[in-house]
C-alpha positions, 0 to 999 in steps of 0.5 A: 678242403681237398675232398668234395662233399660228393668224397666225403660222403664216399669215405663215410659209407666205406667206413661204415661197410668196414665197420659192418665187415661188409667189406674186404679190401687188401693192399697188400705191399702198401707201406704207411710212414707215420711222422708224429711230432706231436705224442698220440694214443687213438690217432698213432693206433688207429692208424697202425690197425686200419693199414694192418687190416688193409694187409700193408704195414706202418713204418714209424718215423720217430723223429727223436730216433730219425734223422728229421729229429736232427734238422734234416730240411722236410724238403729231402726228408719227403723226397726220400720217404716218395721212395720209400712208403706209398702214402704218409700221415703227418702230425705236427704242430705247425700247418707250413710244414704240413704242406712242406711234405705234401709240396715235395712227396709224391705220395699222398700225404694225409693230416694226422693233426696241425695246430689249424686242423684235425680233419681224421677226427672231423670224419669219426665225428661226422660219421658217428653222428650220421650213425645216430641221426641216419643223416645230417639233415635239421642235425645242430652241432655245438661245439664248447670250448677253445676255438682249436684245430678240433673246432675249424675241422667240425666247421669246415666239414659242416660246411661241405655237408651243409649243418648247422654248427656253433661254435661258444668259445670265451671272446679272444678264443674263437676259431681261425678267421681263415676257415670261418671265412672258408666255411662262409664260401662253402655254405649255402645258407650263411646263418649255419654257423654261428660263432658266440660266447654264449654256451647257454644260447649256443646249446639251445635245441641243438641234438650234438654238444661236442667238446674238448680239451681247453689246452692243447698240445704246446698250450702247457704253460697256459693251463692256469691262465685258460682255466680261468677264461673257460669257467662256464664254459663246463659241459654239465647237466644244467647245460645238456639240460637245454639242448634237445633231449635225445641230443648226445655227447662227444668228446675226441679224448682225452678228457680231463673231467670237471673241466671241459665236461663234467663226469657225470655227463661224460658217463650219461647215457647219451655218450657216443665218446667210445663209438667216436673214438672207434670210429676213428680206425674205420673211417681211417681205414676208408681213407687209406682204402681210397688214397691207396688203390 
């Protein structure tokens, strides 16, 4: 919510001339603290590249070998790395103290993950979906699955750039009031969000189906007792069967197949999984590029 559709769509043409290599952009003594509370593989990587490719460095604030790791207020501990690094990337559980660190740094502060949002995800998803559709214009975007922080970033980017976006999670499951709310305000046209427990009828004619993990990080405890909520709610063939026929697949990774998404349809030929995944170092790349010059 902190970028205009006019930035969004900004970020996502710097992305794609990254990707294209028709751009070169060089910050060099630019220095990125990364904070994750929270394990990584694409988003901790991705990010180290993109600011190598600008020329800055990454600094790794590891909170099990740093002092944030032993209580040190979040209020001190940003004041400090203000002086230190020229912009920070936070991945946490709790979204309070995301916004804790962005109170108190007077850098830019990015979200890397909070449990309300993935907002560096949504702008690879959008950004492979423009890639394979050229725009965002009659593109229906489903999503499957547990109504996370995945689900409120595709809705709240859907929103900015006027999509239509369904949501089928199992009732008791469905997103964060606060960002359907959001989304409502943003939209011109209410009935581009749709929010259903009905995966069949969500799927029907829609050119994107997205899923993802039905557990998050911190739901370990609660695997067995979601499983059994999320039967039918499987991305398989019979349900790709319904959707448009050029329709693809995306997934943020990992995947745990034969749950969320079947391996058949995770390997199909219309998986754009590795294409989204990629894209997550160029459209962090461009957002660097334009927090940092």
């Amino acid at each position: 919510m902190d970028a205009s559709t006019e930035e969004f769509y900004h970020i996502l043409e710097i992305a794609k001339n990254f990707k294209n290599r028709d751009l070169n952009i060089k910050l060099q003594d630019k220095v990125l603290g990364l904070i994750f509370d929270k394990s990584s593989t694409r988003t901790r990587v991705s990010f180290q590249v993109a600011m190598s490719r600008l020329g800055g460095t990454t600094v790794d604030l590891n909170p099990r070998t740093s002092q944030i790791g032993r209580g040190e207020p979040i209020r001190d501990t940003a004041r400090v790395l203000s002086r230190y690094c020229d912009v920070l990337a936070i991945r946490t559980f709790k979204q309070s103290d995301l916004e804790e660190y962005a109170k108190w740094s007077s850098k830019p502060v990015i979200n890397a993950l909070t449990d309300l949002e993935h907002p560096c995800q949504a702008l690879a998803d959008y950004m492979t979906i423009k890639e394979e559709f050229n725009d965002f214009k009659d593109v229906v975007l489903t999503f499957i699955g547990d109504g996370n922080n995945v689900a409120n970033s595709l809705i709240l980017c859907g929103a900015l750039l006027g999509l239509e976006v369904r949501i089928a999670c199992p009732k008791g499951y469905e997103p964060n009031d606060l960002v359907i709310n959001k989304a409502y305000e943003i939209y011109k046209n209410k009935d581009l969000l749709r929010i259903t427990s009905d995966p069949y009828d969500a799927v029907l004619g829609a050119n994107v189906l997205y899923t993802d993990v039905w557990s998050s990080m911190g739901e370990e405890n609660q695997k067995q007792e979601k499983d059994k909520f999320f039967r039918g709610f499987t991305i398989d063939n019979d349900l790709v069967s319904k959707a448009d026929k050029d329709a693809i697949i995306l997934h943020c990774l990992p995947a745990y197949r034969s749950k969320e998404i079947t391996d058949e349809v995770f390997e199909s030929k219309k998986n754009r999984i590795f294409d989204q995944a990629e894209n997550r170092l160029h459209a962090q790349q461009a957002l660097l590029s334009c927090l940092l010059q």
